[in-house]
C-alpha positions as CSV (number, residue, x, y, z in Angstrom):
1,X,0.0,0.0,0.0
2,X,1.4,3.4,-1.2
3,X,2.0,6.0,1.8
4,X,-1.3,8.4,0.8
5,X,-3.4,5.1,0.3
6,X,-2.4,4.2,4.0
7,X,-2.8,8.0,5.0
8,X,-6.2,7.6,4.1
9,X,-6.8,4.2,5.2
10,X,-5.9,5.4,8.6
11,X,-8.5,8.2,8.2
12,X,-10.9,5.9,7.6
13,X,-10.5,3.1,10.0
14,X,-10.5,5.6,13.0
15,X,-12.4,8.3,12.1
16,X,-15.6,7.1,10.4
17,X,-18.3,8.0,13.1
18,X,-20.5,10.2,15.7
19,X,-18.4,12.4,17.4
20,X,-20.1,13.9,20.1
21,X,-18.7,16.7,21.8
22,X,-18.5,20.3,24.1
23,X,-16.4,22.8,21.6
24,X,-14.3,25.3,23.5
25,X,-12.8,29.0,22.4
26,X,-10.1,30.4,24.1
27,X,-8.8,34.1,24.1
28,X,-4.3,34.2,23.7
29,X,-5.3,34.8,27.7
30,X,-6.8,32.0,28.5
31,X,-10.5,33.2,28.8
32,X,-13.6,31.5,27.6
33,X,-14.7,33.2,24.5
34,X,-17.6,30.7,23.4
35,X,-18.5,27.4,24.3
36,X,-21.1,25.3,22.6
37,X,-22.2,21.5,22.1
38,X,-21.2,19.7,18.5
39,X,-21.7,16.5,16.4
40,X,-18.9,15.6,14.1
41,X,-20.2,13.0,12.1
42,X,-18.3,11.3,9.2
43,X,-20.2,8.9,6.9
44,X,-18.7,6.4,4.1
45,X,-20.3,4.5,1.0
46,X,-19.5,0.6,1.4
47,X,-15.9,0.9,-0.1
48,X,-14.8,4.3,1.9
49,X,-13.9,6.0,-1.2
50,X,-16.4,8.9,-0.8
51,X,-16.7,10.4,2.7
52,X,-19.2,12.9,3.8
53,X,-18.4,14.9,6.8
54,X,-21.6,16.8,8.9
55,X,-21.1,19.4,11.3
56,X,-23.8,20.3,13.8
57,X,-23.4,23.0,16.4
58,X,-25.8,23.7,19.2
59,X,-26.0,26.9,21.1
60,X,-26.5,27.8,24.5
61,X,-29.1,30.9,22.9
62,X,-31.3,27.8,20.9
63,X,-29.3,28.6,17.9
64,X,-28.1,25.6,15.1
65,X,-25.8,25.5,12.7
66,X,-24.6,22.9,10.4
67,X,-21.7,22.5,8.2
68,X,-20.9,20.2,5.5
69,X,-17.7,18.5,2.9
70,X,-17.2,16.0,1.1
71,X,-13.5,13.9,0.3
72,X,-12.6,11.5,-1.9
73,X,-9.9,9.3,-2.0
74,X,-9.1,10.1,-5.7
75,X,-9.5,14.1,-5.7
76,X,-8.6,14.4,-2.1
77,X,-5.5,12.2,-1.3
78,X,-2.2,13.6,-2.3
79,X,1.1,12.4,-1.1
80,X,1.2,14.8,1.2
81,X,-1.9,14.3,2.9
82,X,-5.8,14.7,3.2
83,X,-6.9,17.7,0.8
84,X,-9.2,19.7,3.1
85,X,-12.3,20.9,0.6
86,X,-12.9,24.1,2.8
87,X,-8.7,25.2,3.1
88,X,-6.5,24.6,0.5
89,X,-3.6,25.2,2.8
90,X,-4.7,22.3,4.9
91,X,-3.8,19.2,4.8
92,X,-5.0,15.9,7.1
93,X,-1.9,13.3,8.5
94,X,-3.1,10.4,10.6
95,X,-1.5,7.8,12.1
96,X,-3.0,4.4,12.3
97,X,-3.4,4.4,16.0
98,X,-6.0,7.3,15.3
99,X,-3.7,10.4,16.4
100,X,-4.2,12.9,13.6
101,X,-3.5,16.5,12.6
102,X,-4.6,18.8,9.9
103,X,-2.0,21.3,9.7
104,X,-1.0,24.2,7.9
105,X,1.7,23.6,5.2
106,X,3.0,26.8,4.8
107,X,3.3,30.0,7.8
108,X,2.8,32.8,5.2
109,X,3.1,36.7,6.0
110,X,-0.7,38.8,6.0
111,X,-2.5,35.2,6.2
112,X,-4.0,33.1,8.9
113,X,-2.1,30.2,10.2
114,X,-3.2,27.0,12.2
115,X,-3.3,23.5,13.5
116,X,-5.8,21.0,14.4
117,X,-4.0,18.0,16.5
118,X,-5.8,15.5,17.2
119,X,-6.2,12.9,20.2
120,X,-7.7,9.7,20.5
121,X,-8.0,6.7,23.0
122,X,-10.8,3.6,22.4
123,X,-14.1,5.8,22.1
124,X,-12.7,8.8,23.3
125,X,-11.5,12.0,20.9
126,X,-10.0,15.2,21.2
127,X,-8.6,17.6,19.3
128,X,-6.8,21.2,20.2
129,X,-7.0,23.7,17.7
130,X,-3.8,26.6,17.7
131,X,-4.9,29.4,15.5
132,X,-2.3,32.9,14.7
133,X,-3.6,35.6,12.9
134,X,-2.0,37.5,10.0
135,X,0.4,39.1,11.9
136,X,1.3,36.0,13.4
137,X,-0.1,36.8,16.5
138,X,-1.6,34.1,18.5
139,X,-5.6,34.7,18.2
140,X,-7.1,31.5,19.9
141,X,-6.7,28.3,21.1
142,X,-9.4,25.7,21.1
143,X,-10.6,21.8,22.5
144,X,-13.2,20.0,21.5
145,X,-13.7,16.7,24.0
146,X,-15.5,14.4,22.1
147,X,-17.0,10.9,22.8
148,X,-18.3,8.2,20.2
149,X,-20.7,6.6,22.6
150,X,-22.8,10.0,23.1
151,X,-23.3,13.1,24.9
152,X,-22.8,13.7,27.3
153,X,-19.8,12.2,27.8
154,X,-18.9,9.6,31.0
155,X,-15.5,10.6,30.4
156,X,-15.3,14.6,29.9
157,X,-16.4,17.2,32.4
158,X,-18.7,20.0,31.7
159,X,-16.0,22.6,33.1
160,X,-14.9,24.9,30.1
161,X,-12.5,27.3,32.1
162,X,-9.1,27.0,32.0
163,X,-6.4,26.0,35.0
164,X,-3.4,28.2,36.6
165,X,-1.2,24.8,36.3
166,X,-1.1,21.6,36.2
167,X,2.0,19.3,37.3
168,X,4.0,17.2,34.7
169,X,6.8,16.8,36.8
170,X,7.8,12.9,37.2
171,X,9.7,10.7,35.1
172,X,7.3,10.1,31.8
173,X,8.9,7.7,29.6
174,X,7.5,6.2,26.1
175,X,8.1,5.9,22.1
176,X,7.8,8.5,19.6
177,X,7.3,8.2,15.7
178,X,7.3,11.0,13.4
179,X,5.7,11.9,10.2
180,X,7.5,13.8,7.7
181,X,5.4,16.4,5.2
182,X,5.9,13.2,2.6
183,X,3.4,10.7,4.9
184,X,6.5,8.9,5.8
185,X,6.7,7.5,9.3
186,X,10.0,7.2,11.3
187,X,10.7,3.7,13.3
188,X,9.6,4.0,16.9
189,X,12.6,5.5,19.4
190,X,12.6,6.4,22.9
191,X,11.7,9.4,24.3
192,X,10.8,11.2,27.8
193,X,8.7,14.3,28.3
194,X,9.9,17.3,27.0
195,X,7.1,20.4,28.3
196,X,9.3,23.4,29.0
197,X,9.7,25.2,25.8
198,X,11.4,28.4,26.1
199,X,9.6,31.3,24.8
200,X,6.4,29.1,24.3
201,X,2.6,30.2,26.0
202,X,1.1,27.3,28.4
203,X,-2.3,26.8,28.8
204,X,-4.1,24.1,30.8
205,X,-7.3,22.9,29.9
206,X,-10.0,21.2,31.4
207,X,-9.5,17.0,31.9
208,X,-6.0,16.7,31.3
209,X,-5.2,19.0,27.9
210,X,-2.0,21.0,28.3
211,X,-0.9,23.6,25.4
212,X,2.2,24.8,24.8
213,X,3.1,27.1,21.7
214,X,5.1,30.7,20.7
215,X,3.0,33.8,21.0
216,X,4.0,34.8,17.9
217,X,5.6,33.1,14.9
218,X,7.2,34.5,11.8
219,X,8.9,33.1,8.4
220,X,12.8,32.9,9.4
221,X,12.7,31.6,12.5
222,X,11.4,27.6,13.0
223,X,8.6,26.9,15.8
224,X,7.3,24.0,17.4
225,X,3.2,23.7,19.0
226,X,2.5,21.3,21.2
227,X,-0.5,19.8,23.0
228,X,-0.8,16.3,25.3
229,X,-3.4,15.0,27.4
230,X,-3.6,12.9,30.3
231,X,-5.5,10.2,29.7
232,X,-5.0,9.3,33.0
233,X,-2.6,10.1,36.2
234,X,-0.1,7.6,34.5
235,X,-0.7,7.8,30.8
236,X,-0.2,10.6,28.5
237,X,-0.7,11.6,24.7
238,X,1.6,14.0,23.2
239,X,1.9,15.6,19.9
240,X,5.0,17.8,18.6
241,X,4.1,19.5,15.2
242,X,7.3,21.3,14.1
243,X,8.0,24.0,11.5
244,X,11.2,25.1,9.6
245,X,12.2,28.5,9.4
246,X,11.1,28.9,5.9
247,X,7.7,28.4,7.5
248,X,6.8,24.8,6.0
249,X,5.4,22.1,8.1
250,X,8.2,19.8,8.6
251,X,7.3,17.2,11.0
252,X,4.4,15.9,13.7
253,X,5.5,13.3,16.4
254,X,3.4,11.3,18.2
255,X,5.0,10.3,21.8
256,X,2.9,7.9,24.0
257,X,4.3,8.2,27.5
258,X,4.0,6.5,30.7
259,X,5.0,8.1,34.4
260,X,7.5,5.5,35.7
261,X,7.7,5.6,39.8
């Protein structure tokens, strides 16, 4: 199997489904901007060649709204990655254990930039969204929580507002792989936690989500965003998208990590 056939084999075989969730906006502070339920559902024909995506947003003021695209595996994936219908600049990488990102391929000056990484563990979902305006500002940051066995959720909280801190001290040790901008996927290698970033904004989310990322980014200068989530007090999800200093999207790691006592 080629590298975009798997690409989109490992949309598929993960992604295909209700995703029921609590979609939060966040202010380059921290605050609550908006905060609404959603339904991301993804439907196939019988050979997964043509996949609709629906979404449905519900608002606290009785208010809907519903958004739809359409991919196929012809028109839509490229060797490097999932063609997004509504952003040309976007592009979809997932690995097969479900852990996904749509990324920005290129940081460009006057245009807005952004990343979508997302999380997943058996019926659970999330994704954080890191957003820079066209100044390359930081303009928001973003979760959605989201749950394949409906809403709402046994596993997410209701709470929406965001933490002072949250410890990830301890000795977290795991494997990372990493996808390069060509869908091609390193070996597995050894890796501990590494959350400090110098220069970068942290923000703690609600059940577990950490985000780590520059308040401003600029072509000439490489950047890294990051985002994990404890899955539980011993168990995290991390993933590392990096950028070169020409401002193209280089590489996303995935690093599974365990807290070793």
């Amino acid at each position: 199997m080629d590298l975009k056939e798997q690409n989109w084999k490992n949309f598929t075989a993960n992604h295909l489904r209700d995703w029921y969730g609590i979609w939060t906006r966040y202010s380059p502070q921290g605050e609550v901007t908006e905060s609404f339920q959603s339904l991301r559902s993804f439907r196939g024909n019988p050979q997964e060649t043509e996949i609709v995506q629906t979404n449905r947003y519900a608002y606290a003021d009785g208010r809907r709204l519903e958004q739809s695209w359409e991919y196929n595996q012809l028109s839509n994936s490229l060797p490097d990655g999932l063609f997004h219908p509504q952003n040309e600049s976007m592009k979809g990488v997932f690995f097969e254990s479900g852990h996904a990102a749509w990324v920005g391929t290129k940081l460009k000056t006057g245009s807005y930039f952004g990343v979508e990484l997302f999380f997943r563990y058996n019926e659970l979902r999330h994704s954080v969204g890191i957003v820079y305006d066209e100044h390359g500002s930081l303009s928001r940051t973003a979760n959605i929580r989201e749950d394949a066995t409906g809403f709402p959720s046994q596993y997410w909280s209701s709470e929406v507002n965001q933490l002072p801190e949250r410890n990830l001290t301890g000795n977290w040790q795991g494997t990372a792989v990493t996808m390069t901008p060509d869908l091609k996927i390193s070996a597995p290698i050894a890796t501990q936690l590494h959350w400090d970033w110098e220069g970068h904004e942290t923000f703690f989310l609600p059940d577990g989500v950490s985000v780590s990322c520059p308040a401003k980014v600029s072509v000439g200068t490489s950047f890294t965003m990051i985002a994990n989530w404890l899955v539980t007090a011993s168990e995290m999800q991390q993933l590392v998208v990096k950028y070169d200093e020409s401002g193209d999207f280089s590489a996303l790691t995935l690093e599974l990590l365990h807290l070793l006592h």
